[in-house]
Backbone and ligand atoms as CSV (ligand in chain L), in Angstrom:
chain,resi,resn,atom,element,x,y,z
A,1,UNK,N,N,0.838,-1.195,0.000
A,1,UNK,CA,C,0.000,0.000,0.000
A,1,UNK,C,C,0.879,1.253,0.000
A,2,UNK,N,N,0.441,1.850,-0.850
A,2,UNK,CA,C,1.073,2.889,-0.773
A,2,UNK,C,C,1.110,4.133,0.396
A,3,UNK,N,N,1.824,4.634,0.920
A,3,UNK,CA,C,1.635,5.840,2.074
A,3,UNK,C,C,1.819,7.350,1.798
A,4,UNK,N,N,1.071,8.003,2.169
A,4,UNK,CA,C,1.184,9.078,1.791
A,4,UNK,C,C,1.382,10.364,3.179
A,5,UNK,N,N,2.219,11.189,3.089
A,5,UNK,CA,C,2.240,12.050,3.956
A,5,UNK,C,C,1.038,12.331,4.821
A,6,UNK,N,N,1.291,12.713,6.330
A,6,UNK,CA,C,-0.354,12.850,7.034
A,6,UNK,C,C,-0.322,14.280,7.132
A,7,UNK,N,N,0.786,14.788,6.963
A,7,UNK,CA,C,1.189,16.017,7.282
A,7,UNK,C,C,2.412,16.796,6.765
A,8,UNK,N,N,2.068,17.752,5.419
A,8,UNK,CA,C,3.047,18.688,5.244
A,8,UNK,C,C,3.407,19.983,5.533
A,9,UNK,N,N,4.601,20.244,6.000
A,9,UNK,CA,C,5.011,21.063,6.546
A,9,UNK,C,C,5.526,22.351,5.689
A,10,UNK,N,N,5.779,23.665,5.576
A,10,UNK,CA,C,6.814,24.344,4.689
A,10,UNK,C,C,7.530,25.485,5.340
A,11,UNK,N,N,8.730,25.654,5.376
A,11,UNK,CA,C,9.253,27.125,5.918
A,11,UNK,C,C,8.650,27.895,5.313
A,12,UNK,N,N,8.667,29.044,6.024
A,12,UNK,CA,C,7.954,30.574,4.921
A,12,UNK,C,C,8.951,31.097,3.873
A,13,UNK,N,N,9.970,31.814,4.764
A,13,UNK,CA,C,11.054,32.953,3.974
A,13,UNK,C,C,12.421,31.915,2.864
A,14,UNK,N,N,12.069,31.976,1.524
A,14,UNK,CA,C,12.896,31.641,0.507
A,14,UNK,C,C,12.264,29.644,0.418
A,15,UNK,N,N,10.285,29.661,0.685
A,15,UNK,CA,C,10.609,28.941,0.255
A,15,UNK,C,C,8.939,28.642,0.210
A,16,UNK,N,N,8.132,29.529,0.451
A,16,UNK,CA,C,6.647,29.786,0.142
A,16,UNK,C,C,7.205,31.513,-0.280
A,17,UNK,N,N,7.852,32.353,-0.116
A,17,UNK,CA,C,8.046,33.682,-0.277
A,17,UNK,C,C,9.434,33.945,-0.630
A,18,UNK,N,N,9.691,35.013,-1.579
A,18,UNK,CA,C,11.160,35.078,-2.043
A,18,UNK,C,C,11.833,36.138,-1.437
A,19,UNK,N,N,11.976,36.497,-0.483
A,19,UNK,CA,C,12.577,37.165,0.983
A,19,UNK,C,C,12.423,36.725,2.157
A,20,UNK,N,N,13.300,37.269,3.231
A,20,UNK,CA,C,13.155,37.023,4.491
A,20,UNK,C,C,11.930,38.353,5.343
A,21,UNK,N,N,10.856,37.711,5.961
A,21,UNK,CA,C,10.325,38.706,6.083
A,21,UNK,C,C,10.551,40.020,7.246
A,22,UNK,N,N,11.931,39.455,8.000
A,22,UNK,CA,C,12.364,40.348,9.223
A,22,UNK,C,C,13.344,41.146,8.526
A,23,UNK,N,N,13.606,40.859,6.967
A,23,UNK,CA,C,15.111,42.052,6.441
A,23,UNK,C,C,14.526,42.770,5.098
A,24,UNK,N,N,13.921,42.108,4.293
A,24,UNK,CA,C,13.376,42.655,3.028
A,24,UNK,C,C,12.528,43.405,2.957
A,25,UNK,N,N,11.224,43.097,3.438
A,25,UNK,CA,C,10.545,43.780,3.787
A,25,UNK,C,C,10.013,44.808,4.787
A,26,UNK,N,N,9.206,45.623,4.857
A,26,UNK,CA,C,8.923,46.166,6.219
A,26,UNK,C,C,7.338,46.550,6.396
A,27,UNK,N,N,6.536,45.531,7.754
A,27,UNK,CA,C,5.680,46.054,8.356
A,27,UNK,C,C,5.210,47.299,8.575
A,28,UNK,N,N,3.498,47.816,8.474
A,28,UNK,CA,C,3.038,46.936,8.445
A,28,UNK,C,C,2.629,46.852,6.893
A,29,UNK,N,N,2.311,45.430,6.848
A,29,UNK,CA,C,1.462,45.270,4.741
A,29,UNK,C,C,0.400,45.404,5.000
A,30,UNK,N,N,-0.493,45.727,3.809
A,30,UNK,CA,C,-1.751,45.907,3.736
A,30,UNK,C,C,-2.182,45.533,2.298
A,31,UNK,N,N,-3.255,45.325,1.832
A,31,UNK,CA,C,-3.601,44.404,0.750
A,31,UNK,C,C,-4.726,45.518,0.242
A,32,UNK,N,N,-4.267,46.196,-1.443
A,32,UNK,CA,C,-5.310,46.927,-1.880
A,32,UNK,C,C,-6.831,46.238,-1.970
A,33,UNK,N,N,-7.459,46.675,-1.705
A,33,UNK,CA,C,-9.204,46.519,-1.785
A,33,UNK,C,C,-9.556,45.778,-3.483
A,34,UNK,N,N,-9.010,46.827,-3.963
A,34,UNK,CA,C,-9.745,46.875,-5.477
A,34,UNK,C,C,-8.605,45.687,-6.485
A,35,UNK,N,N,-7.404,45.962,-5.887
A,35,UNK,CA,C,-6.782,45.029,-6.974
A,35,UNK,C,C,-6.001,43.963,-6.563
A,36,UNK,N,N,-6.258,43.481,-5.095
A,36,UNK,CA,C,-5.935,42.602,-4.352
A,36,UNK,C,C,-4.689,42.473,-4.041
A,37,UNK,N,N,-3.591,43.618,-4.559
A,37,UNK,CA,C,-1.936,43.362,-4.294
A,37,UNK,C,C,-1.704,43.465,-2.830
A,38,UNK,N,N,-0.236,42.867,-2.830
A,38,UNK,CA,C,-0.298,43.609,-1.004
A,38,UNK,C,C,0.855,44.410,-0.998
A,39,UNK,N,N,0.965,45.289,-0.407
A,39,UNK,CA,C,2.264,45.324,-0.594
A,39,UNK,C,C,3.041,46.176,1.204
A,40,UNK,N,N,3.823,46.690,1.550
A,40,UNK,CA,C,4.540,46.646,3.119
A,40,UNK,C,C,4.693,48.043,2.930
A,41,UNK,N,N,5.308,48.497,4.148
A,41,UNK,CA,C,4.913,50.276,4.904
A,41,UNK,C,C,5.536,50.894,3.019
A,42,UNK,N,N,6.566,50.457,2.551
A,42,UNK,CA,C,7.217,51.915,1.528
A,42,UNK,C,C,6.613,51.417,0.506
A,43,UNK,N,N,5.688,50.748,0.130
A,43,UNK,CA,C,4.849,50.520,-1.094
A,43,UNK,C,C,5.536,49.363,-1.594
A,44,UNK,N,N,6.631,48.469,-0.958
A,44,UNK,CA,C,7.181,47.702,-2.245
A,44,UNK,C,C,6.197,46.244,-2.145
A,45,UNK,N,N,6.063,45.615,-3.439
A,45,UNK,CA,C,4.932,45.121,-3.846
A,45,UNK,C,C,5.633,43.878,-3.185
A,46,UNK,N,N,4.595,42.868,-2.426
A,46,UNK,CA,C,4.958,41.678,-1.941
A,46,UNK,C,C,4.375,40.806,-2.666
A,47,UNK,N,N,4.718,39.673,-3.259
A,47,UNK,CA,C,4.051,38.369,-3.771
A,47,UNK,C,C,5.010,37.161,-3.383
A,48,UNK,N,N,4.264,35.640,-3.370
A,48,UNK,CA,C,5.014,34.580,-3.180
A,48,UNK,C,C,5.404,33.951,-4.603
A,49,UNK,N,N,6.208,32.816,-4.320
A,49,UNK,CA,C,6.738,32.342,-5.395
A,49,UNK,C,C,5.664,31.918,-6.341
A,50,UNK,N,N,5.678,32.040,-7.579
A,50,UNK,CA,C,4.605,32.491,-8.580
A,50,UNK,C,C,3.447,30.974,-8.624
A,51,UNK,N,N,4.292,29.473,-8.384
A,51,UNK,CA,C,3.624,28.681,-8.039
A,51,UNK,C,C,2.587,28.259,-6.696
A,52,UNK,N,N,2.892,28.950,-5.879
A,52,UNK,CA,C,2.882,28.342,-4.378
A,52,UNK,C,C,1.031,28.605,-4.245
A,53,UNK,N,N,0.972,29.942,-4.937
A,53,UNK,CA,C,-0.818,29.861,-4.353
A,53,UNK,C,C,-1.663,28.979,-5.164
A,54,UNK,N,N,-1.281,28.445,-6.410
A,54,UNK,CA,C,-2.219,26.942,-7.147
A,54,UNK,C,C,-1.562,25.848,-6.399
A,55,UNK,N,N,-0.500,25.722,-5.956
A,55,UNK,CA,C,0.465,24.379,-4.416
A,55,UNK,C,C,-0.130,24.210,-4.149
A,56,UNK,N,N,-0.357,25.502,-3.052
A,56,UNK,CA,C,-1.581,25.108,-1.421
A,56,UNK,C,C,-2.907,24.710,-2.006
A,57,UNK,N,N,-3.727,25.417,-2.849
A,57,UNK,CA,C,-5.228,25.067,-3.155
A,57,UNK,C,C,-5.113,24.002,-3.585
A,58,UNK,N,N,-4.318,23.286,-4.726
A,58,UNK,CA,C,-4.184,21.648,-4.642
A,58,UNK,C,C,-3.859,20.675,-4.001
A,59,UNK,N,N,-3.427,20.822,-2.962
A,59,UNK,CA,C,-2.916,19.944,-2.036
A,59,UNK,C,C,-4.181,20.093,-0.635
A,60,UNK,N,N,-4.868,21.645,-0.889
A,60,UNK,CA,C,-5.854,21.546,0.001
A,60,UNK,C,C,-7.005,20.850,-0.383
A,61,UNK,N,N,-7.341,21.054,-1.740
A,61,UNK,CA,C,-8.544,20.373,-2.336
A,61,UNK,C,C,-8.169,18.859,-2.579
A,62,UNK,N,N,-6.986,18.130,-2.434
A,62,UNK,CA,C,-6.602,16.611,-2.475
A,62,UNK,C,C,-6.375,16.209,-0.943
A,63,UNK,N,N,-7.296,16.882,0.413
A,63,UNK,CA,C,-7.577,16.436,1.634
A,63,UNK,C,C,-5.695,16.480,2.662
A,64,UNK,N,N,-5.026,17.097,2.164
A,64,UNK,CA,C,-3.914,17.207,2.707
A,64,UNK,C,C,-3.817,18.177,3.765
A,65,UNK,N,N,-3.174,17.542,4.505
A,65,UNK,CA,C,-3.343,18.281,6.349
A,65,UNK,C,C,-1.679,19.100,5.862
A,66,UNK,N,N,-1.573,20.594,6.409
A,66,UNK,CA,C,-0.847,21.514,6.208
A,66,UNK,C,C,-0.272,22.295,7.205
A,67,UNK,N,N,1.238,22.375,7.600
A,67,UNK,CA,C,1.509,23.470,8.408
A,67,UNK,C,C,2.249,23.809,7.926
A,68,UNK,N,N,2.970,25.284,9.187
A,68,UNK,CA,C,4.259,26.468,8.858
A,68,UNK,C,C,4.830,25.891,9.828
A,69,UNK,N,N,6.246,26.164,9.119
A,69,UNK,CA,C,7.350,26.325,10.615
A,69,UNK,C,C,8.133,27.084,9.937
A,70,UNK,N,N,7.928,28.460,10.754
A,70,UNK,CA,C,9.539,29.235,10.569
A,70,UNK,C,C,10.285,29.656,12.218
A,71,UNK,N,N,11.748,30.137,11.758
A,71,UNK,CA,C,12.171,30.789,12.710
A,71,UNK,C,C,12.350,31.757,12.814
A,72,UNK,N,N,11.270,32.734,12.000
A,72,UNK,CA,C,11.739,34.283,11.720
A,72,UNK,C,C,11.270,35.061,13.432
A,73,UNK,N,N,11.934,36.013,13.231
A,73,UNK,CA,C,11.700,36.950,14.858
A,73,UNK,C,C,10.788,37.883,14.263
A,74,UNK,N,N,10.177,38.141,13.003
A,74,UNK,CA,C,9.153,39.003,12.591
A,74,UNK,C,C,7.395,38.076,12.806
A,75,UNK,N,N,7.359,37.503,14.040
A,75,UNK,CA,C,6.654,36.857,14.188
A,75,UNK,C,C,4.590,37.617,13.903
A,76,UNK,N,N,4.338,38.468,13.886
A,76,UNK,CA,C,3.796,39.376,13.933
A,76,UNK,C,C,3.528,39.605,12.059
A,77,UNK,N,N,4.373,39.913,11.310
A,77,UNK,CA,C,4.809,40.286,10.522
A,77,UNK,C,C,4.242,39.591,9.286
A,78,UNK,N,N,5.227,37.981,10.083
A,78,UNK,CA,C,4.561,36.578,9.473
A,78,UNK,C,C,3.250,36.261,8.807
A,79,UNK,N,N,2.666,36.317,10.193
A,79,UNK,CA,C,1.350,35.803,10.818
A,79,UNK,C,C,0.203,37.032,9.541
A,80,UNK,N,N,1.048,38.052,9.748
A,80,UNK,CA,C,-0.080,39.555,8.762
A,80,UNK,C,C,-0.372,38.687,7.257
A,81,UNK,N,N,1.425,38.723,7.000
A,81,UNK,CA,C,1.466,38.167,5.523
A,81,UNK,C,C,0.321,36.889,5.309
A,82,UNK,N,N,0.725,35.688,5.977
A,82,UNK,CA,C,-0.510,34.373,5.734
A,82,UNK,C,C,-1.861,34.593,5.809
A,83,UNK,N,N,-2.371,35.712,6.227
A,83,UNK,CA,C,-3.566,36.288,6.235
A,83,UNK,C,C,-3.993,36.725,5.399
A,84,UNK,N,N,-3.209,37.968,5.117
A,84,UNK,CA,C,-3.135,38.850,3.545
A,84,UNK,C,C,-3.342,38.057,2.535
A,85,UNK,N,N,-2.671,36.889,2.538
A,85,UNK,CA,C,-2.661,35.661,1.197
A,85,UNK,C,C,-3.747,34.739,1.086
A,86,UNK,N,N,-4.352,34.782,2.200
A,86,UNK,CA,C,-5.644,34.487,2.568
A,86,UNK,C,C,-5.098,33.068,2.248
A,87,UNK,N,N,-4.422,32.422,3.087
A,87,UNK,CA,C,-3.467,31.132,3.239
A,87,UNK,C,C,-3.946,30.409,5.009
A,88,UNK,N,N,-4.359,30.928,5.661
A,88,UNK,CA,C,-5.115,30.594,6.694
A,88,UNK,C,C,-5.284,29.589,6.741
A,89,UNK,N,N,-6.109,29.592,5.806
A,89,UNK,CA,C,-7.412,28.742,5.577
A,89,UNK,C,C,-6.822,27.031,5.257
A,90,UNK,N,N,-5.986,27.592,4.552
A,90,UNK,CA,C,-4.399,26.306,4.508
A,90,UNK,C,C,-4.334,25.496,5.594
A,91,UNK,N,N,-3.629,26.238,6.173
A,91,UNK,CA,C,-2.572,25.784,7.283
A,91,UNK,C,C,-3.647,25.127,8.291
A,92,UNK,N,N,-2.950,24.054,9.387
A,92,UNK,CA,C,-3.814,23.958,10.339
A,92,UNK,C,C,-2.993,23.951,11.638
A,93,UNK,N,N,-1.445,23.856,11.372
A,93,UNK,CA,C,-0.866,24.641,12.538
A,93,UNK,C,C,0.231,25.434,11.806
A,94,UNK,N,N,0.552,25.670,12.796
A,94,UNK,CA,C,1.349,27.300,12.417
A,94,UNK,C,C,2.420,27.773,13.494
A,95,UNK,N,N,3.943,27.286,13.422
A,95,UNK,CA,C,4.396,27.330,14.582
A,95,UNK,C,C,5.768,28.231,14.343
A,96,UNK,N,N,5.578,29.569,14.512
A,96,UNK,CA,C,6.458,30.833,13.793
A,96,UNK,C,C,7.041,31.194,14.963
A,97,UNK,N,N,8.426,30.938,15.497
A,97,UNK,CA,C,9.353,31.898,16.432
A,97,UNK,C,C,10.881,31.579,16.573
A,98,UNK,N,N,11.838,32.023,16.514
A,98,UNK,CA,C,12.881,31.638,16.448
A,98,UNK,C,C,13.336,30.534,17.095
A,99,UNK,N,N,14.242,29.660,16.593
A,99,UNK,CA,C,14.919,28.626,17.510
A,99,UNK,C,C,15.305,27.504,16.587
A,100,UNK,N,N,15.927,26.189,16.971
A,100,UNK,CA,C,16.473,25.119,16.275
A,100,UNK,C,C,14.465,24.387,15.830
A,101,UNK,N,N,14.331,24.220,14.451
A,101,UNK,CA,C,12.901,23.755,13.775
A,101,UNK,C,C,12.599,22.148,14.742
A,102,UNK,N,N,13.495,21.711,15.485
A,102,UNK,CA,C,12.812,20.299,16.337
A,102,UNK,C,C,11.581,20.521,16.737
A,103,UNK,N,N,12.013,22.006,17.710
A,103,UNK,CA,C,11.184,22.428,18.568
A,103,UNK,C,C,9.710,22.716,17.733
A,104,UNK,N,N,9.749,23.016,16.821
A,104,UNK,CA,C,8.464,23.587,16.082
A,104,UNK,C,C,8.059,21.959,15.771
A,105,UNK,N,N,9.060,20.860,15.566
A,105,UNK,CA,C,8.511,19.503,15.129
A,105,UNK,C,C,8.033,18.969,16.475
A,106,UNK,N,N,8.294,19.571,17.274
A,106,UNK,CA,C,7.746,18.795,18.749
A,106,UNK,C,C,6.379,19.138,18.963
A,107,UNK,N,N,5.931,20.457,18.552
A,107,UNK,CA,C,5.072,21.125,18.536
A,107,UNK,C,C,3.964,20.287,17.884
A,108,UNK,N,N,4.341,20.176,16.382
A,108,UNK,CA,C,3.432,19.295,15.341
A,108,UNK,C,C,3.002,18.319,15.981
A,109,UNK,N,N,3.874,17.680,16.142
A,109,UNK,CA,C,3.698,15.953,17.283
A,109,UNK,C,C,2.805,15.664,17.890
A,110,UNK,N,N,2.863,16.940,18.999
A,110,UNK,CA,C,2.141,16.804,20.267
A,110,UNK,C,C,0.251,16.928,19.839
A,111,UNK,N,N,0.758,17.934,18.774
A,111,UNK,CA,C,-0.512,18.595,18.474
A,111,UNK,C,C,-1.712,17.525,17.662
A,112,UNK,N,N,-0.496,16.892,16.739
A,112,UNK,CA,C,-1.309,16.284,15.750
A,112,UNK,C,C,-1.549,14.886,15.999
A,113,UNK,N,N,-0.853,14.788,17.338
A,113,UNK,CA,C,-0.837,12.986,17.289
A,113,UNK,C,C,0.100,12.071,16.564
A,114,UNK,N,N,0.764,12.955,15.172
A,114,UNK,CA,C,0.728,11.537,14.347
A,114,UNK,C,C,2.615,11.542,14.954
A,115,UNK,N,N,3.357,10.422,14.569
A,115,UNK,CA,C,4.669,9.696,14.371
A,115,UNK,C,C,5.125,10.869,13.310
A,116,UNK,N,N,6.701,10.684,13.475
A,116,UNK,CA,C,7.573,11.703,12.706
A,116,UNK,C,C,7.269,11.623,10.924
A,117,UNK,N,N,7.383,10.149,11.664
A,117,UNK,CA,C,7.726,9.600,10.032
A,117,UNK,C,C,6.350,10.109,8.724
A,118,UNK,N,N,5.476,10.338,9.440
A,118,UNK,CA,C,4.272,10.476,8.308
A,118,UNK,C,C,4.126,12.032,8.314
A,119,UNK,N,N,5.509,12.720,8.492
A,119,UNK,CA,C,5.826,14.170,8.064
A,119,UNK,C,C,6.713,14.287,7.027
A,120,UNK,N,N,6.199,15.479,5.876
A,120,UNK,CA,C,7.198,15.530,4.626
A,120,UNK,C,C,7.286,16.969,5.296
A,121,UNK,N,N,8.381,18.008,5.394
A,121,UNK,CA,C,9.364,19.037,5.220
A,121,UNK,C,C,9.860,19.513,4.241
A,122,UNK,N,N,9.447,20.972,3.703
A,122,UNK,CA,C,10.317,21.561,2.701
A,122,UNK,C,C,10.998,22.637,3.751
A,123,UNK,N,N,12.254,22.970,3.117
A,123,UNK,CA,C,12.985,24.402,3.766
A,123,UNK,C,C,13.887,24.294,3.268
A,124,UNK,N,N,14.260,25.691,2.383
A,124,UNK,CA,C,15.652,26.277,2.248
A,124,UNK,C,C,16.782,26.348,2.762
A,125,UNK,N,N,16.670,25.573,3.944
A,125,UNK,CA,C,18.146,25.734,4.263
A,125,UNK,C,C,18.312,24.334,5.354
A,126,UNK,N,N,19.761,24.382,4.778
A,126,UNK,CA,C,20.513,22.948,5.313
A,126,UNK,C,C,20.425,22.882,6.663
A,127,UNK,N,N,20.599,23.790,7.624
A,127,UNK,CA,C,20.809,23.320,8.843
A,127,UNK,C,C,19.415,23.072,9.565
A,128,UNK,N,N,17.962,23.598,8.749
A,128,UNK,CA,C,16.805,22.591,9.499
A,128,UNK,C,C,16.420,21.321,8.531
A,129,UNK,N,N,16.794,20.815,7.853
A,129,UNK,CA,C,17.105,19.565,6.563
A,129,UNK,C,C,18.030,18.701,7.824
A,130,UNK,N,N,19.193,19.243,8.196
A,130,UNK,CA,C,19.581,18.278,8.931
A,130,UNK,C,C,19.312,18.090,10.738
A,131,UNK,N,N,18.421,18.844,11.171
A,131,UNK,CA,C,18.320,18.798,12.609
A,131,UNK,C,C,16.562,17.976,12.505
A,132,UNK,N,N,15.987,18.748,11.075
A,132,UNK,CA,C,14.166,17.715,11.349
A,132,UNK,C,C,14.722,16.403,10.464
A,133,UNK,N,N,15.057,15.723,9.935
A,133,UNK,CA,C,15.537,15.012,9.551
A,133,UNK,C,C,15.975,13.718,10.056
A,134,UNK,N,N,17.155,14.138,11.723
A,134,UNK,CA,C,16.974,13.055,12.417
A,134,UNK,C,C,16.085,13.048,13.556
A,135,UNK,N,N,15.085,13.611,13.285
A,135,UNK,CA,C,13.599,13.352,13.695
A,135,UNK,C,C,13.018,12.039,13.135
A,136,UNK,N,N,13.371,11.887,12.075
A,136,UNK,CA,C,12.965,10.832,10.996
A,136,UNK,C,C,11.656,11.431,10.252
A,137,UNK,N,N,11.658,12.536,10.265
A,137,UNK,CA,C,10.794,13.473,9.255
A,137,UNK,C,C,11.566,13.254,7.798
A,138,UNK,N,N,10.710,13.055,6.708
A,138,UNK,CA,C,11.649,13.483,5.177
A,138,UNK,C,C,11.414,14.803,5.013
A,139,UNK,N,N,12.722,15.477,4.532
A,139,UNK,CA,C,12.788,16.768,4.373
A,139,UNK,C,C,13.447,16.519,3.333
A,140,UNK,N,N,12.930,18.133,2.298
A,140,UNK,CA,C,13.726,17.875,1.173
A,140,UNK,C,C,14.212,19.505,1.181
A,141,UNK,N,N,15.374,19.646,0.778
A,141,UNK,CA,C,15.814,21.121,0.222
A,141,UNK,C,C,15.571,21.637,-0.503
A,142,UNK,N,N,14.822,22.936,-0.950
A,142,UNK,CA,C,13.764,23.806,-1.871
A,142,UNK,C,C,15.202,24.617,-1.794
A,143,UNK,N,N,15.514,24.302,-3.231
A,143,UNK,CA,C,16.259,25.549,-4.084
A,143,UNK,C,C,16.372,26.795,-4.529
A,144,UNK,N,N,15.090,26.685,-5.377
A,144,UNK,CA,C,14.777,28.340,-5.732
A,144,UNK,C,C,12.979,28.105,-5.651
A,145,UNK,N,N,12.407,28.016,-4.381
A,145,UNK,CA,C,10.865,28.438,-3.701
A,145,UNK,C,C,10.362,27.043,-4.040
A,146,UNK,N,N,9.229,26.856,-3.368
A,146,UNK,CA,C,8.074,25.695,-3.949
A,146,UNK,C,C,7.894,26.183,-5.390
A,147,UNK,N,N,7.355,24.714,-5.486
A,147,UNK,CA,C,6.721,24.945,-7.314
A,147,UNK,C,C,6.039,23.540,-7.078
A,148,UNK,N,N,5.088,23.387,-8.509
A,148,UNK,CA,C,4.602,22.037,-8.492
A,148,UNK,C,C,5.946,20.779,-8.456
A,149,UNK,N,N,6.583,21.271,-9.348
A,149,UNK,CA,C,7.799,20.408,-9.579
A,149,UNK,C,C,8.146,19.674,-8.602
A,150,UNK,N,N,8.748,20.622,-7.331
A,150,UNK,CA,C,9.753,20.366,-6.239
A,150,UNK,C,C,8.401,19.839,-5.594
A,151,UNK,N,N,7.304,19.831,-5.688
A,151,UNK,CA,C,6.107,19.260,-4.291
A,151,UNK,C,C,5.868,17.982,-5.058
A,152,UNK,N,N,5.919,17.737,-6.565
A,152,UNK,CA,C,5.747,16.165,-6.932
A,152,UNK,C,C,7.378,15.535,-6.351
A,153,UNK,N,N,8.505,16.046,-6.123
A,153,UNK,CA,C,9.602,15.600,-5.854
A,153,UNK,C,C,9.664,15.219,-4.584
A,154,UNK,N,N,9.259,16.144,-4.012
A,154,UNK,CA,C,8.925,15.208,-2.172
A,154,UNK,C,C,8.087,14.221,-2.034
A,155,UNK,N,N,6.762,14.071,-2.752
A,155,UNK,CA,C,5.854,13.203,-2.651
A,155,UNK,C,C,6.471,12.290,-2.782
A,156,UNK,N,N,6.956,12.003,-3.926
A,156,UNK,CA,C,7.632,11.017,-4.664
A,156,UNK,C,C,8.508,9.999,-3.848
A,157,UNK,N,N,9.937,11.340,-3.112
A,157,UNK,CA,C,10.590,10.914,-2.302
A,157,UNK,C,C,10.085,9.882,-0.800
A,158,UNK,N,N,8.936,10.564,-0.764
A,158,UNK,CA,C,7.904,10.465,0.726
A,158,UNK,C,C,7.564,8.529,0.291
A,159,UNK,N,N,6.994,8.634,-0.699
A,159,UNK,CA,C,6.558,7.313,-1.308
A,159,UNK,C,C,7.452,6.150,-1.084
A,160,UNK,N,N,8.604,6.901,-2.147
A,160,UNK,CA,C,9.791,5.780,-2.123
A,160,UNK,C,C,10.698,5.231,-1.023
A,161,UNK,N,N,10.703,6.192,0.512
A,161,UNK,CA,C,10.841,6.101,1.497
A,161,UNK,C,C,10.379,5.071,2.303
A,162,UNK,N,N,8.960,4.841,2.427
A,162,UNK,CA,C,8.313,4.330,3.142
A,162,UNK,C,C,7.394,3.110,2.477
A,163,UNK,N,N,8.424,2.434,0.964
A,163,UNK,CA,C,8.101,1.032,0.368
A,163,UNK,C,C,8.461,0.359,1.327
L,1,MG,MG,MG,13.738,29.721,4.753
């Protein structure tokens, strides 16, 4: 039988969004009325990686359970943006504050009930790839942002893992 993730996870900054949101940008954003952009206090226009908002709605409409883990200190900031994107609705936990990502996987755990192992992980960067990892979470390293591509590449991985 085949297994499928119970629970995917994604960092935010460089990998649902192409900045960090505590240096690039600056609080607070606000989202025009009429033409739905958003953009932060000096007008500069914010968007995520050009795939990521057809990602989430497919993976939400194919019954897939969804969280965040970042370690940004723009915790506040974060939390505005996933709103603005009207990405909420996504996620079902959401565990944004600085520190080594275990801690945010301990979080998931407790919360969700399930075993490590039926967690897939994307994030940009190597040093939470190798600390959720020997969690026995699969994590994969997102290069340049989500895309469909890199989310059939984890599945995939997730699959071939757990023959
Ligand atoms: Mg990142």
């Amino acid at each position: 039988m085949t297994r499928i993730p119970e629970l995917i996870v994604f960092d935010l900054d460089y990998t649902l969004w192409p900045f960090w949101v505590d240096t690039h940008v600056t609080p607070p954003f606000k989202k025009d009325p009429k033409t739905g952009n958003i953009s932060d206090r000096h007008g500069q226009n914010i968007k995520p990686y050009p795939e990521v908002p057809k990602m989430l709605k497919h993976l939400h409409d194919n019954n897939y359970t969804l969280a965040v883990a970042s370690r940004t200190g723009e915790i506040e900031g974060a939390n505005s943006l996933l709103q603005l994107l009207d990405w909420d609705k996504y996620f079902k936990y959401k565990e944004i504050y600085p520190g080594d990502k275990t801690r945010h996987f301990s979080r998931f755990q407790k919360d969700s009930g399930l075993p490590y192992e039926d967690m897939l992980f994307f994030d940009d960067e190597n040093r939470n790839i190798v600390s959720v990892s020997a969690l026995g979470v699969t994590c994969i390293l997102v290069q340049n942002g989500m895309s469909m591509a890199e989310l059939e590449k984890g599945l995939k991985r997730f699959v071939n893992k757990h023959k």
